[in-house]
N, C-alpha and C positions, 0 to 999 in steps of 0.2 A: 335367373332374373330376380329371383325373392333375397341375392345377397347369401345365401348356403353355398357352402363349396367343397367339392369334391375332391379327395386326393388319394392316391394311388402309394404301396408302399411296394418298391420294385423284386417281385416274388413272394409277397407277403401280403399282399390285401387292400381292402380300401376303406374310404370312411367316406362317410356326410359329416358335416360339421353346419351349425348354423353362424349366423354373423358374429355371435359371440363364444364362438368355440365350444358349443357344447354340443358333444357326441349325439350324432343323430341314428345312425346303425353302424355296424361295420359289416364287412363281409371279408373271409379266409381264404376265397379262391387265390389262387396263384397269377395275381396278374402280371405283367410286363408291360413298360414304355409307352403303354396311351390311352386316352378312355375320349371317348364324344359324347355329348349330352344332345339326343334329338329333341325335335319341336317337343315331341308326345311326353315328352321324360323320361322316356326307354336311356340304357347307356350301353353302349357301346364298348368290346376291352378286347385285350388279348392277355390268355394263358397260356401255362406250358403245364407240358406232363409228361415226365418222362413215362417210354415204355419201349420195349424192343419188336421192332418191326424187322420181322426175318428178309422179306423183298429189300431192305435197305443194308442194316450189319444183320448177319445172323447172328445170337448173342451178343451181342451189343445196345444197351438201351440210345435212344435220343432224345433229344425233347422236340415233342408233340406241338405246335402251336395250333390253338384255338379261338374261332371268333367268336366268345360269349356276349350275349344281351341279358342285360338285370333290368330289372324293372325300376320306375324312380324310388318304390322301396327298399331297394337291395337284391330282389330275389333275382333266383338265376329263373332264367326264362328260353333260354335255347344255348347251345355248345355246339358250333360248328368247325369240325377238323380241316384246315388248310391241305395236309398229309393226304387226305379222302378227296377233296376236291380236285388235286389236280391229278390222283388216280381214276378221277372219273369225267376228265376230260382229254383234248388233245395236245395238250400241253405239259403232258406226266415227264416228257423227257427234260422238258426245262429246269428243275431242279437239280438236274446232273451237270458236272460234275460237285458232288456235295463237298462240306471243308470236312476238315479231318478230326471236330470236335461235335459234343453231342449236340452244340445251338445249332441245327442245319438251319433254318431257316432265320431265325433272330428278327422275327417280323415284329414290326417299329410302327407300324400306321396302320388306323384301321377307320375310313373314313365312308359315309352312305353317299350315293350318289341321288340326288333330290334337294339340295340346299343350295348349295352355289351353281346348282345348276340344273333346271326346273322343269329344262324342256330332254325331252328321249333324242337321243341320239345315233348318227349308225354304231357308233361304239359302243353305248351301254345305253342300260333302261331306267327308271326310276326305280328306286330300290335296289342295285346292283351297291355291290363293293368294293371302295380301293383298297388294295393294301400293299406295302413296301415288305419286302423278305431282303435283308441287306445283305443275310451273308452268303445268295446266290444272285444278288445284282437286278435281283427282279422287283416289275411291279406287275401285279395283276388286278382283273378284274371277277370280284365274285358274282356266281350264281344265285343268291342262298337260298332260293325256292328249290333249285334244282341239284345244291351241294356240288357245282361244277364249276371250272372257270372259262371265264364266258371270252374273255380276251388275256396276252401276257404280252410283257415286251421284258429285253433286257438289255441293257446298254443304246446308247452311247456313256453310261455312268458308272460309278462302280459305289458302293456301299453308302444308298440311298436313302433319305429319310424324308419323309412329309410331303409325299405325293397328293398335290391338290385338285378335284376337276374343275376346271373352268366352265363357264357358260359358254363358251366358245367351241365346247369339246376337246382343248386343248389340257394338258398335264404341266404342271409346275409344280417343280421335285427342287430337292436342297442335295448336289451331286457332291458329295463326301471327298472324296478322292479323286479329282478330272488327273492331280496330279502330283508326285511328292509332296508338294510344298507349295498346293492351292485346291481350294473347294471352289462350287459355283452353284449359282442359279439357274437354273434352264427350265424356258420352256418347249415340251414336247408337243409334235402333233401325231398322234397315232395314228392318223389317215395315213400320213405320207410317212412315217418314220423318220421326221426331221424335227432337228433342235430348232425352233423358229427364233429363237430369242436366248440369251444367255448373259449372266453378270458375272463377274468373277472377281470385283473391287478393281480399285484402281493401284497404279506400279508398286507406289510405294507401300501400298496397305489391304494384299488381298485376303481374300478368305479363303479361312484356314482352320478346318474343324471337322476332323478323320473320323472321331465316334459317333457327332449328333450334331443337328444344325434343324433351324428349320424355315420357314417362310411361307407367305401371306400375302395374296392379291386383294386390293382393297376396294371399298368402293370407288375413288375416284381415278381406278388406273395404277397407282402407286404398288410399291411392292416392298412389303417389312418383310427383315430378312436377320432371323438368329443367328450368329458367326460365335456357336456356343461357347468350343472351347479358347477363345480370345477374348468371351466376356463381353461381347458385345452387340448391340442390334444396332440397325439402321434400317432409315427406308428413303426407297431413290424413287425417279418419274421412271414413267416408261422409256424414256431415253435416259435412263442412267444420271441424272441427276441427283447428286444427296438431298438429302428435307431435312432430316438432322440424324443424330448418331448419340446412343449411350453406350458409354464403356463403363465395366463395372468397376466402383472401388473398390473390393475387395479383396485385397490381394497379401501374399506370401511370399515367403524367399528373403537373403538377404538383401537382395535387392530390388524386392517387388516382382519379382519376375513370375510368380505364380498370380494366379487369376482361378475365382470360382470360375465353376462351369454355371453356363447361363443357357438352362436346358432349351427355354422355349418364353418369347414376345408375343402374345395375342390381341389385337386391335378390339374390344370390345364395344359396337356402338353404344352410346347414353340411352339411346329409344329402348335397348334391350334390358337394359337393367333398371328393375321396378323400385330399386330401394333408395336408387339417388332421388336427392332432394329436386323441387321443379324450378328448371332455368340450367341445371347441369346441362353440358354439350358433350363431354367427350372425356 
């Protein structure tokens, strides 16, 4: 809100910066692909570490993924093993069949349930977990009072990123791969184990982005939707309507045909952020 911002260096650590770049602390942990900023200031991330776990390869290391919480100063404040929690619930076998590299899990998200969605549910509680594990197709819910997981689903998707809860109880995930040569939007109901809702662009222009994507239900219903590696966002109505579409300029090749990656679009309301001037909207 005060304009500081937060950035993640992928394996390598993070920073505070304030609005004019100047270093606020760092920190060395090993983070990976995502950090949340709660009400309280607390933050939110995931690391890895490798170590060799004989129940999985014997001699063989993997990496580890971890849901750490820092404090809004930096410090490390709790390390919870994903590896531990779903050995310590009913859900250990979900992880199998693992891939054949040391990322088992390559978890992408790590989101608290209490912000988008205020009220408890049969599905989860305030303070429970989301978090996406891509490269076994799963999303779970964590325990972290109790270091278990409290619910799992996997598929109808396959190597998912930015599982969101809705106030609805519903899940709205960014489905990587529906198919060769398209991604989608969906949303899930974990009651019933059905897609309720799903976008996948339209004929001539779907989405298409196999490592990273992401997406965002908004206040008014609408849905921003990162289509990473194409470089572009949009956001459409609930029936699928566009509002509008940025594509990035950025791009490479002889003939243009490369495009940065456009990791992730965040809708940030103006109420939220303390340092816009008064009469900003948006």
């Amino acid at each position: 809100p005060d304009g500081d911002l937060l950035a993640l260096y992928q394996g390598g650590g993070m920073v505070k910066l304030d609005r004019q770049s100047n270093l606020i602390w760092a920190s060395d942990l090993p983070f990976y692909n995502h950090l949340y900023v709660a009400t309280d200031g607390t933050i939110l991330s995931i690391a890895k570490t490798a170590r060799v776990t004989s129940s999985l390869r014997p001699g063989e290391p993997v990496l580890e993924d971890s849901i750490v919480t820092l404090s809004s100063d930096g410090e490390l404040l709790s390390r919870l093993s994903l590896l531990e929690c779903f050995a310590n619930s009913k859900f250990a076998d979900m992880i199998h069949p693992l891939p054949d590299h040391p990322d088992i899990f390559h978890t992408n998200t790590v989101l608290p349930i209490g912000n988008e969605s205020n009220e408890s549910t049969a599905i989860w509680q305030t303070g429970d977990l989301l978090v996406s594990l891509r490269e076994v197709d799963t999303v779970a819910l964590i325990d972290p009072n109790e270091r278990t997981v409290r619910s799992a689903w996997r598929g109808p998707w396959q190597a998912q990123h930015q599982p969101v809860p809705l106030p609805t109880g519903r899940i709205l995930l960014f489905d990587n791969r529906r198919a060769e040569s398209e991604s989608r939007v969906v949303e899930f109901d974990p009651m019933s184990n059905q897609i309720v809702w799903e976008f996948s662009g339209v004929e001539a222009d779907r989405l298409h982005s196999p490592e990273a994507g992401s997406c965002q239900r908004l206040a008014n219903g609408n849905t921003l939707i990162t289509d990473s590696e194409k470089g572009r966002a949009l956001e459409i109505t609930s029936d699928k309507q566009p509002v509008w579409e940025f594509v990035s300029p950025h791009r490479a090749g002889t003939r243009g045909e490369l495009v940065a990656t456009l990791f992730d679009v965040v809708r940030i309301p103006a109420s939220e952020l303390e340092f816009l001037p008064a009469g900003h909207t948006d």
